[in-house]
C-alpha positions as CSV (number, residue, x, y, z in Angstrom):
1,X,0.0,0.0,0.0
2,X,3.0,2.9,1.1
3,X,4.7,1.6,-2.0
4,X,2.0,2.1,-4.6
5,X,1.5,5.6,-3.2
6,X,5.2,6.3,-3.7
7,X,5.6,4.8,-6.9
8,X,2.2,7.0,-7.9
9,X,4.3,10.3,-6.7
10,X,7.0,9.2,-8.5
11,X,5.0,8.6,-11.7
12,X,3.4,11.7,-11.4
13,X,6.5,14.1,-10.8
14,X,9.0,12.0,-12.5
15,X,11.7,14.7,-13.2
16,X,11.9,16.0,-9.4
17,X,12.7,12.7,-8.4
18,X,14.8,12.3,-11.4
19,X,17.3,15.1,-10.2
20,X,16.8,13.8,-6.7
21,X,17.8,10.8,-7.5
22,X,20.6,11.8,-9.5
23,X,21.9,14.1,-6.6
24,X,21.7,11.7,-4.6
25,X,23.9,9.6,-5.9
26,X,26.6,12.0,-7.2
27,X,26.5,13.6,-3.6
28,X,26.7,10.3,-1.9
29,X,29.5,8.9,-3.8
30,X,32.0,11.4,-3.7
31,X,31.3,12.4,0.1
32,X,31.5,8.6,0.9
33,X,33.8,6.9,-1.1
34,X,36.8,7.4,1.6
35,X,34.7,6.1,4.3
36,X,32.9,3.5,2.5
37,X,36.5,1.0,1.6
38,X,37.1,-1.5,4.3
39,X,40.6,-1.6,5.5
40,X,41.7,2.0,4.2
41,X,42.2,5.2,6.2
42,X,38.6,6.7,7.2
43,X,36.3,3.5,7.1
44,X,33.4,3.8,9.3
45,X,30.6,1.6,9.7
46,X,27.5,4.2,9.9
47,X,29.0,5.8,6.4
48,X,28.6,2.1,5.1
49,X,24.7,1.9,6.2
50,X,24.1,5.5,5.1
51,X,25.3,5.4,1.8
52,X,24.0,1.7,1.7
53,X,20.6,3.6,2.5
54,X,20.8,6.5,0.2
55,X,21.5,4.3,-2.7
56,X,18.3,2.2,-1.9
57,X,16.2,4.9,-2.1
58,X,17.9,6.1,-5.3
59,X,17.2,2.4,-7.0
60,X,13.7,2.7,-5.4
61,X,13.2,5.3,-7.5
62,X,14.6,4.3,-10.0
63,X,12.2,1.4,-10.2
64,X,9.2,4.0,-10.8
65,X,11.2,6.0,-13.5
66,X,12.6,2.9,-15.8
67,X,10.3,-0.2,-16.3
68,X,12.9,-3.3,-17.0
69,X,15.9,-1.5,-18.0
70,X,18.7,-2.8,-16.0
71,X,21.6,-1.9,-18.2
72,X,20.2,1.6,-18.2
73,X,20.3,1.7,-14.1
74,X,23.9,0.2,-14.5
75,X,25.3,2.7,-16.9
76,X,23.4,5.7,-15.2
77,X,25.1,4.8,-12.0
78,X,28.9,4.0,-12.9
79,X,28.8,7.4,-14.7
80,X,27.3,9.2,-11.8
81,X,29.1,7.5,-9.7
82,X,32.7,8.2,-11.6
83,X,31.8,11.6,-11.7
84,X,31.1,12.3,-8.2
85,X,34.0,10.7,-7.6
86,X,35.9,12.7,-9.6
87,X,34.5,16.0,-8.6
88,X,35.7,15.0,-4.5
89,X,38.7,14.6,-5.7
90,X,39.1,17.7,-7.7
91,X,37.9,19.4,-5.5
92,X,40.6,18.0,-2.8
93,X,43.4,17.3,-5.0
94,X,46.8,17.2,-3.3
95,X,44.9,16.3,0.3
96,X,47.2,14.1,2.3
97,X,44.1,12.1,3.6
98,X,43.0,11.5,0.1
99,X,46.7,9.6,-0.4
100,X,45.7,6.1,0.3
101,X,42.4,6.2,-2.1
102,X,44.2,7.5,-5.3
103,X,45.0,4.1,-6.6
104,X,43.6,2.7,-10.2
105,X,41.8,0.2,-8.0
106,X,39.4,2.7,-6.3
107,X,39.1,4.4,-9.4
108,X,37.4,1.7,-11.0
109,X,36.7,-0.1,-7.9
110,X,34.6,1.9,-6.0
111,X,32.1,3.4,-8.7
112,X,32.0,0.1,-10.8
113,X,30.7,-2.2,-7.0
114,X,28.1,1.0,-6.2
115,X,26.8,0.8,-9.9
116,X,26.1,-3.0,-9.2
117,X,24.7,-2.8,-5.5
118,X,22.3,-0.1,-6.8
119,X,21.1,-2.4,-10.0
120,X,20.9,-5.0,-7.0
121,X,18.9,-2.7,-5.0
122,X,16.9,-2.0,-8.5
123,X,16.3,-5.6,-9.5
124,X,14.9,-6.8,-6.0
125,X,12.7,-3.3,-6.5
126,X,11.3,-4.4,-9.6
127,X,10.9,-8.0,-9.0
128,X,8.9,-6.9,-5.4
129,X,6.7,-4.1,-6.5
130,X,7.7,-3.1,-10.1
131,X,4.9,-5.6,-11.7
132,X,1.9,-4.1,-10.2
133,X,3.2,-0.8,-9.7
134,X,4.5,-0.1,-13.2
135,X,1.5,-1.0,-14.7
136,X,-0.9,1.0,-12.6
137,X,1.4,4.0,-13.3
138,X,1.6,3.6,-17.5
């Protein structure tokens, strides 16, 4: 019942949540991306769970805005989340703390595992409420 309703908001104002969910994710992966790496400088646990969090609603929403397209929510993600990446880092180039995470394996690392647990978060989405949902809302 709460689902339909916010799949019916999302359906209704689909470019808000759009750029929400877009935000979202480009804000969340370059604040998080130095706290998020087990066993480097800055891990924390409650970064994990919130960043875990924000990307679940993102694919939530995601699920009302693209009916079966999983290779759409893939790309869409990597690139958003290479590019927030990559505006932390310009923006804190030659930070000391910043040292241990500028190897080619976070580079490609970091925003290639987000882009799949969000399509994760995405396809248990679709398969829970996309079928009945999608359809009420085209």
């Amino acid at each position: 019942m709460l689902a339909e309703q916010f799949y019916e908001r999302v359906g209704k104002s689909r470019n808000t949540f759009l750029i929400f969910a877009t935000l979202n994710i480009l804000f969340f992966s370059g604040i998080s991306f130095t706290f998020v790496i087990p066993g480097l400088k800055g891990f924390s646990l409650f970064f994990v769970v919130l960043t875990s969090l924000m990307y679940f609603i993102a694919a939530n929403i995601f699920v009302g805005l693209f009916k079966d397209r999983i290779w759409f929510v893939f790309t869409i993600c990597i690139i958003l989340n290479g590019f927030g990446m990559g505006w932390r880092l310009w923006l804190e180039w030659g930070e000391f703390s910043l040292v241990e995470h500028t190897s080619l394996a976070v580079y490609i690392g970091y925003p290639s595992v987000s882009a799949i647990i969000i399509t994760i978060f995405y396809i248990i989405g679709n398969s829970i409420f996309g079928k009945k949902v999608n359809s009420s809302i085209r």
